[in-house]
Residue, then its C-alpha position, 0 to 999 in steps of 0.5 A: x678492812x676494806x669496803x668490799x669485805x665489809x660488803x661481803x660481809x654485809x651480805x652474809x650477814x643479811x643473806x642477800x646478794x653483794x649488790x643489796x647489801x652494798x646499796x645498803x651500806x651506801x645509803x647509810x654511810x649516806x645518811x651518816x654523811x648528811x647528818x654530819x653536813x647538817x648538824x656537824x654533829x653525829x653520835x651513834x649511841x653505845x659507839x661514839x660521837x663524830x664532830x666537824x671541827x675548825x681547824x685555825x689558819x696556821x703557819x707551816x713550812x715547805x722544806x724543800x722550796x724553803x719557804x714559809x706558808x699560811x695554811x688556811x682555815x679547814x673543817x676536819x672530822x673528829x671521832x670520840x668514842x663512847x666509855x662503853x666502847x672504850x671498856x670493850x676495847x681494853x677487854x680485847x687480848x693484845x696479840 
C-alpha cells in the first residue's frame, strides 16, 4: 500500500478531505520519527516496538572491482512485533 492510499483512506475514514488527512498522517509519521530520534525506542502498544540499532563496522566485498571494503558503523531501524499482533496474524487465511 502506498502513502497515497493510505491518505485515501484516511480520509474516508475520518470523513474529511485528502489534504487534512494527509496533514494528519504527516504529523504523526512525525511524531513517530521524533520519538524514535529522541529515546531510540518507540512502542505502540498492542503493535509492536521500533528500536534504532548499531550496526558493526564490518567486512564486505565489491565483486565487480574485486576489492575488499570496511563498511563503517551505521544505526538501522528494527521492528518487534508484539505477541497480540503476531496471534492476530496467524489467525488471518493464507491465500
Amino acid at each position: 500500500m502506498t502513502t497515497n492510499e493510505i491518505i485515501s483512506l484516511l480520509s474516508e475514514r475520518l470523513n474529511c478531505t485528502q489534504v487534512e488527512a494527509k496533514k494528519t498522517f504527516d504529523k504523526t509519521i512525525g511524531t513517530f520519527k521524533e520519538i524514535i530520534e529522541k529515546e531510540n525506542v518507540f512502542t505502540l502498544p498492542k503493535y509492536g516496538t521500533f528500536s534504532v540499532k548499531k550496526k558493526k563496522r564490518r567486512k564486505s566485498f565489491n565483486p565487480k572491482k574485486k576489492v575488499h571494503l570496511m563498511l563503517p558503523v551505521k544505526n538501522v531501524l528494527s521492528f518487534k512485533p508484539s505477541d497480540l499482533l503476531k496471534d492476530e496474524v496467524k489467525k488471518w487465511r493464507v491465500k
